[in-house]
VEXKE-353423 format. One record per atom (N, C-alpha, C): x, y, z; residue in one letter. Coordinates in nm, 4 decimals. Example, Ala and Ser with C-alpha at 12.3 -4.5 7.8 and 13.67 -1.06 7.14 Angstrom:
<rs>
          x          y          z   res
     1.3190    -0.5690     0.7800     A
     1.2300    -0.4500     0.7800     A
     1.3200    -0.3300     0.7800     A
     1.2850    -0.2250     0.7080     S
     1.3670    -0.1060     0.7140     S
     1.2900     0.0030     0.7870     S
</rs>
This chain:
<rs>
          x          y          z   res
     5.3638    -7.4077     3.4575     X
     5.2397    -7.3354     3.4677     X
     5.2658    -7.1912     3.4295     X
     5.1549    -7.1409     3.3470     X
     5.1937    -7.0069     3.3111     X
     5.0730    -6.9069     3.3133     X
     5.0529    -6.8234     3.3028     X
     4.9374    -6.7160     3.2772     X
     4.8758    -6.7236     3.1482     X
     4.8615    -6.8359     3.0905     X
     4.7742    -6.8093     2.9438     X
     4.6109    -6.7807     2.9197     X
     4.5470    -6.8044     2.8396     X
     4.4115    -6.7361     2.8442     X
     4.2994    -6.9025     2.9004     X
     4.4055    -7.0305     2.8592     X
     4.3076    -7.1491     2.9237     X
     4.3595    -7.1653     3.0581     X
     4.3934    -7.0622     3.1533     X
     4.4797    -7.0957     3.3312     X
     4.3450    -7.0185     3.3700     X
     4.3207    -7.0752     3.4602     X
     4.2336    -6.9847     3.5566     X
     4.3058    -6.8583     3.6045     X
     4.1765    -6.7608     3.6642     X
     4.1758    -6.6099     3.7104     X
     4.2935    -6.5838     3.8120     X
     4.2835    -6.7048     3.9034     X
     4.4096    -6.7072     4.0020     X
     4.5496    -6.6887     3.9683     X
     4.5716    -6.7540     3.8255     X
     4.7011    -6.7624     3.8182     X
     4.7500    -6.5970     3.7424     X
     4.6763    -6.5466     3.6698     X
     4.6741    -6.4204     3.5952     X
     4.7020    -6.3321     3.7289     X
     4.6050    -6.3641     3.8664     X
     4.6861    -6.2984     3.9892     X
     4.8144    -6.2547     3.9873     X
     4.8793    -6.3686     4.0058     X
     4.9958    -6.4441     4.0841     X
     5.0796    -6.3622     3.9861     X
     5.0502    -6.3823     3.8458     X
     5.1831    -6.3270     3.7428     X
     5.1274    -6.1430     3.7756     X
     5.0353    -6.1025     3.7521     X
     5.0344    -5.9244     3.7902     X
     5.1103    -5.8823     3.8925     X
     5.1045    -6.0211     4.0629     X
     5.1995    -6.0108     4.1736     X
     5.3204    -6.0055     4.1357     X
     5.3638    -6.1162     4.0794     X
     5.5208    -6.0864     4.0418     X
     5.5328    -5.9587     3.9570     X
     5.4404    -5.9315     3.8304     X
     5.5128    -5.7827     3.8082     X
     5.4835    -5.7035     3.8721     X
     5.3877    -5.6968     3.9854     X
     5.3826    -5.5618     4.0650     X
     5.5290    -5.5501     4.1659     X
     5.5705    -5.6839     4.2107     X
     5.6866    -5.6699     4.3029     X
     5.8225    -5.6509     4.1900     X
     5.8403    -5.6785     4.0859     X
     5.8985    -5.6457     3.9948     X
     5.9514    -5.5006     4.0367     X
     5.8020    -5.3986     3.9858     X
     5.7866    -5.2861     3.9956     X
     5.8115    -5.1842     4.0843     X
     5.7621    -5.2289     4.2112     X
     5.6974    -5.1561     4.2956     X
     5.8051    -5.2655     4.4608     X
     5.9219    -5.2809     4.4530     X
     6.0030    -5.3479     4.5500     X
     5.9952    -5.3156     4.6889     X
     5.9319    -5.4262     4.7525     X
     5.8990    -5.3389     4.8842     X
     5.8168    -5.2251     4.9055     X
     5.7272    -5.2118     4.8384     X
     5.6043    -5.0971     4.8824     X
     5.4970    -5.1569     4.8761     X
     5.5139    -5.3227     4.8880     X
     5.3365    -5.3847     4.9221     X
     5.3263    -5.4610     5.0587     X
     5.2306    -5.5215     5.0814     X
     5.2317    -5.5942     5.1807     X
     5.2899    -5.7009     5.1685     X
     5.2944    -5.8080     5.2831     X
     5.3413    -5.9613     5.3386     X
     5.2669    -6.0128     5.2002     X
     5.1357    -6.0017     5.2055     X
     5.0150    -6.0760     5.1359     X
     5.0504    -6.0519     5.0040     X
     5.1286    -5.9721     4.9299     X
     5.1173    -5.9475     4.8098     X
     5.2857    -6.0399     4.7942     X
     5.3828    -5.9994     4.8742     X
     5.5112    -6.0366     4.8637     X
     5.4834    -6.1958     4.8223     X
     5.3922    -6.2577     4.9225     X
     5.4060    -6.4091     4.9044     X
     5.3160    -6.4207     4.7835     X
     5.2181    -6.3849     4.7493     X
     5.1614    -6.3991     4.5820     X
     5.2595    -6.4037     4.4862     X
     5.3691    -6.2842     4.4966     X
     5.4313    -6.2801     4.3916     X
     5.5921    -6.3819     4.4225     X
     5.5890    -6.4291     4.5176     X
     5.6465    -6.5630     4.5352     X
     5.6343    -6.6893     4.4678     X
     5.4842    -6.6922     4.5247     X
     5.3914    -6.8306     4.4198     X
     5.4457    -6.8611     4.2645     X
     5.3880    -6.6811     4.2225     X
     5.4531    -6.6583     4.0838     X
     5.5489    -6.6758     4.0333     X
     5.6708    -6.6453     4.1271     X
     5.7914    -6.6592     4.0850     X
     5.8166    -6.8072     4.0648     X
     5.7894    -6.8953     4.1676     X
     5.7958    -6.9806     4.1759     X
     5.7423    -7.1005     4.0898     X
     5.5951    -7.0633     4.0477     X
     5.5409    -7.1120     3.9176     X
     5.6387    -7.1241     3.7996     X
     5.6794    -7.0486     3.7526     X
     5.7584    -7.0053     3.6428     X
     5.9023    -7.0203     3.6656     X
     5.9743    -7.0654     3.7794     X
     6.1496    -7.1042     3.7826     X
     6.0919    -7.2475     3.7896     X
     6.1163    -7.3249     3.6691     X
     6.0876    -7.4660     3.5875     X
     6.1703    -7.5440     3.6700     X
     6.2409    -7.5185     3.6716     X
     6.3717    -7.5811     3.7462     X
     6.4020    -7.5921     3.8909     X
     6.3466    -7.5483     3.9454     X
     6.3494    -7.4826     4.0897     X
     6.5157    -7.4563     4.1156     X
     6.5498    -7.3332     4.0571     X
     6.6902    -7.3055     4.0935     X
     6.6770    -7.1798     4.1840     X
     6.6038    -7.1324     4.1873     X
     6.5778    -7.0159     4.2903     X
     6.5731    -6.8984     4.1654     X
     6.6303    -6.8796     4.0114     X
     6.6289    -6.8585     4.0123     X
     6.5221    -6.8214     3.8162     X
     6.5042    -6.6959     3.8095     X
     6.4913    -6.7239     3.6052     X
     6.5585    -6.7477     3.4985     X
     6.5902    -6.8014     3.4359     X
     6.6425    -6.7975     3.3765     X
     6.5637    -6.7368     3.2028     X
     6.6751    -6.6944     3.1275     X
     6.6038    -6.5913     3.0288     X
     6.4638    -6.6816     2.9672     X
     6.4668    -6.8008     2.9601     X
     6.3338    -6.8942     2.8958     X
     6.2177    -6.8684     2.9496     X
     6.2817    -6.9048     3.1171     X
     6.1497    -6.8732     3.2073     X
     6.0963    -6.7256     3.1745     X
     6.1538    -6.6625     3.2138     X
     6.1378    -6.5142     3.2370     X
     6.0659    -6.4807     3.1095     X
     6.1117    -6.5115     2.9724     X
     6.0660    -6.4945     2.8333     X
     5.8962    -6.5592     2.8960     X
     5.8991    -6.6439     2.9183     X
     5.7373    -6.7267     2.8995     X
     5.6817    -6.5990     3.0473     X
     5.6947    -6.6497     3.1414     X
     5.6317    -6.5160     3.2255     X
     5.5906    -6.3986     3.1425     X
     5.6665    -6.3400     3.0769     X
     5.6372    -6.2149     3.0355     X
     5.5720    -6.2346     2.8803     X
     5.5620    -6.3445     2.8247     X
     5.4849    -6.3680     2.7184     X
     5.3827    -6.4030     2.7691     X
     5.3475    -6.4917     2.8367     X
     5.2087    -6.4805     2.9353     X
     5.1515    -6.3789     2.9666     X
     5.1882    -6.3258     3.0158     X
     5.1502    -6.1496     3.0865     X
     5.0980    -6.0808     2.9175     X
     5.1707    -6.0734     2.8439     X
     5.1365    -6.0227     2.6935     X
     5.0133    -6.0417     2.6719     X
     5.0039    -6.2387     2.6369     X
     4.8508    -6.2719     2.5835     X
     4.7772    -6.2232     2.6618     X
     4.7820    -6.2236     2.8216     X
     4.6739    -6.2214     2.8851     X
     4.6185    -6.0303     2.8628     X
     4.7416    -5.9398     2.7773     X
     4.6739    -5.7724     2.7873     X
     4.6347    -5.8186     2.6681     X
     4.6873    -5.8959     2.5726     X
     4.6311    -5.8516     2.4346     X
     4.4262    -5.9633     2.4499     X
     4.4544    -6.0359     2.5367     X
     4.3418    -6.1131     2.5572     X
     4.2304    -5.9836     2.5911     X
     4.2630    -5.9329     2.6880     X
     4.1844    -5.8463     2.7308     X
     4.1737    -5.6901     2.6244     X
     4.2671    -5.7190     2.5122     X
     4.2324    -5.5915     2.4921     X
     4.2683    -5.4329     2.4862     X
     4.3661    -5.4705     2.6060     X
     4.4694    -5.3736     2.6519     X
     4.5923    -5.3284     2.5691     X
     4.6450    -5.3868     2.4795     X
     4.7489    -5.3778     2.3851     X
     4.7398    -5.4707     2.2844     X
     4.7935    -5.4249     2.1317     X
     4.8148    -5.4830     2.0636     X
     4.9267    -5.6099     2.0378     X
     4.9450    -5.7014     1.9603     X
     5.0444    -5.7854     1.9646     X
     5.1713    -5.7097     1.9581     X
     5.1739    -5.6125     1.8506     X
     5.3472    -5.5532     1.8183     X
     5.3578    -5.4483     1.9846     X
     5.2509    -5.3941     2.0190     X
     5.2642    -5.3436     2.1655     X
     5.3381    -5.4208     2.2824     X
     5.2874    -5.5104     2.2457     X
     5.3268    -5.6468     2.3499     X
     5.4310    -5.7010     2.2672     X
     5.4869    -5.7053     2.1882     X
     5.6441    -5.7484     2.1774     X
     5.7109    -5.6452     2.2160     X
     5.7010    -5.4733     2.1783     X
     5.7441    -5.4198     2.2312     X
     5.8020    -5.3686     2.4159     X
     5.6494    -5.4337     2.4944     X
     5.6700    -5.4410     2.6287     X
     5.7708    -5.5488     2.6830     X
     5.6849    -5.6690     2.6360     X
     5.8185    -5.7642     2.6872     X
     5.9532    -5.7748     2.6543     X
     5.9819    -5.7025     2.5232     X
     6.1381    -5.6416     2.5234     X
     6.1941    -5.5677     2.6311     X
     6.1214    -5.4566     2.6685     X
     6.1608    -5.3362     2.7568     X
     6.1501    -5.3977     2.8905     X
     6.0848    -5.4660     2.9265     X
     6.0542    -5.5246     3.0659     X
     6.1584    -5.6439     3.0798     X
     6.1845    -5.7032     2.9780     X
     6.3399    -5.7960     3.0034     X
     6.4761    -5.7266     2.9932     X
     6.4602    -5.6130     2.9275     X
     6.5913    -5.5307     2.9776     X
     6.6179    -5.4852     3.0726     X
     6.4957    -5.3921     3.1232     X
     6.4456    -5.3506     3.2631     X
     6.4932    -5.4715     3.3695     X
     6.4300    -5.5685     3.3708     X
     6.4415    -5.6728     3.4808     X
     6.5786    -5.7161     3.4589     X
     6.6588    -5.7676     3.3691     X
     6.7693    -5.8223     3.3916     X
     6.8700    -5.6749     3.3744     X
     6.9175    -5.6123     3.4315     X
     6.9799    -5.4886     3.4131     X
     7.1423    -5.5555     3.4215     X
     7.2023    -5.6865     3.4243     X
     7.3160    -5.7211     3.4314     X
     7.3282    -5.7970     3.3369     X
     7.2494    -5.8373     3.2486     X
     7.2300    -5.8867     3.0963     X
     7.2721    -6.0024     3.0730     X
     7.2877    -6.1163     3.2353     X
     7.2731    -6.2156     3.2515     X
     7.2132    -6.3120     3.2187     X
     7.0662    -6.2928     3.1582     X
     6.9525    -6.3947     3.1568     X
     6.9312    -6.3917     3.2537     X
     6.9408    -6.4153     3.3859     X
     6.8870    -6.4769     3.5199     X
     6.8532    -6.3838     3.5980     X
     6.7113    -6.3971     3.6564     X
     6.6293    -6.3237     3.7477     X
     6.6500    -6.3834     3.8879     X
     6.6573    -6.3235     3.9734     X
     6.6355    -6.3782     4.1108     X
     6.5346    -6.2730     4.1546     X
     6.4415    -6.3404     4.2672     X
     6.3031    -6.2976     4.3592     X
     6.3419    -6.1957     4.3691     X
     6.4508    -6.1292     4.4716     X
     6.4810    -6.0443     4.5268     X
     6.5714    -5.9426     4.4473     X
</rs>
């Protein structure tokens, strides 16, 4: 399951949750922590606990269509983000994301 433009409103939630906890670590509530759980969880295919670079690639290509859906950025904008936001997130250049 992913954030594309045929997923319902809910799930476009769930992926903004995970990048807000991405972002913003520990400065939201219980209520937001477990949204961006869901999310995480949506998107580790595997249930390994953890991302791996595929997952993480589709999360954040999701997140893309859904700004360029709306409007918010262009396509080369949005290759550019989800570059910077997978360097950003994996800072040990592992491929693999964990929740926490």
């Amino acid at each position: 399951m992913g954030i594309g433009s045929s997923l319902p409103e809910e799930n476009a939630q769930l992926g903004k949750s995970l990048l807000s906890h991405i972002n913003f670590k520990g400065k939201f509530t219980k209520e937001h922590e477990e949204q961006a759980r869901q999310a995480f969880a949506c998107y580790d295919m595997d249930k390994s606990g953890m991302l791996e670079r595929k997952e993480a690639e589709k999360f954040l290509s999701d997140l893309k269509a859904l700004q360029i859906q709306r409007g918010v950025v262009t396509s080369d904008q949005g290759n550019e983000l989800v570059a910077a936001a997978m360097k950003k997130i994996d800072q040990n250049s592992d491929g693999m994301l964990s929740f926490e």
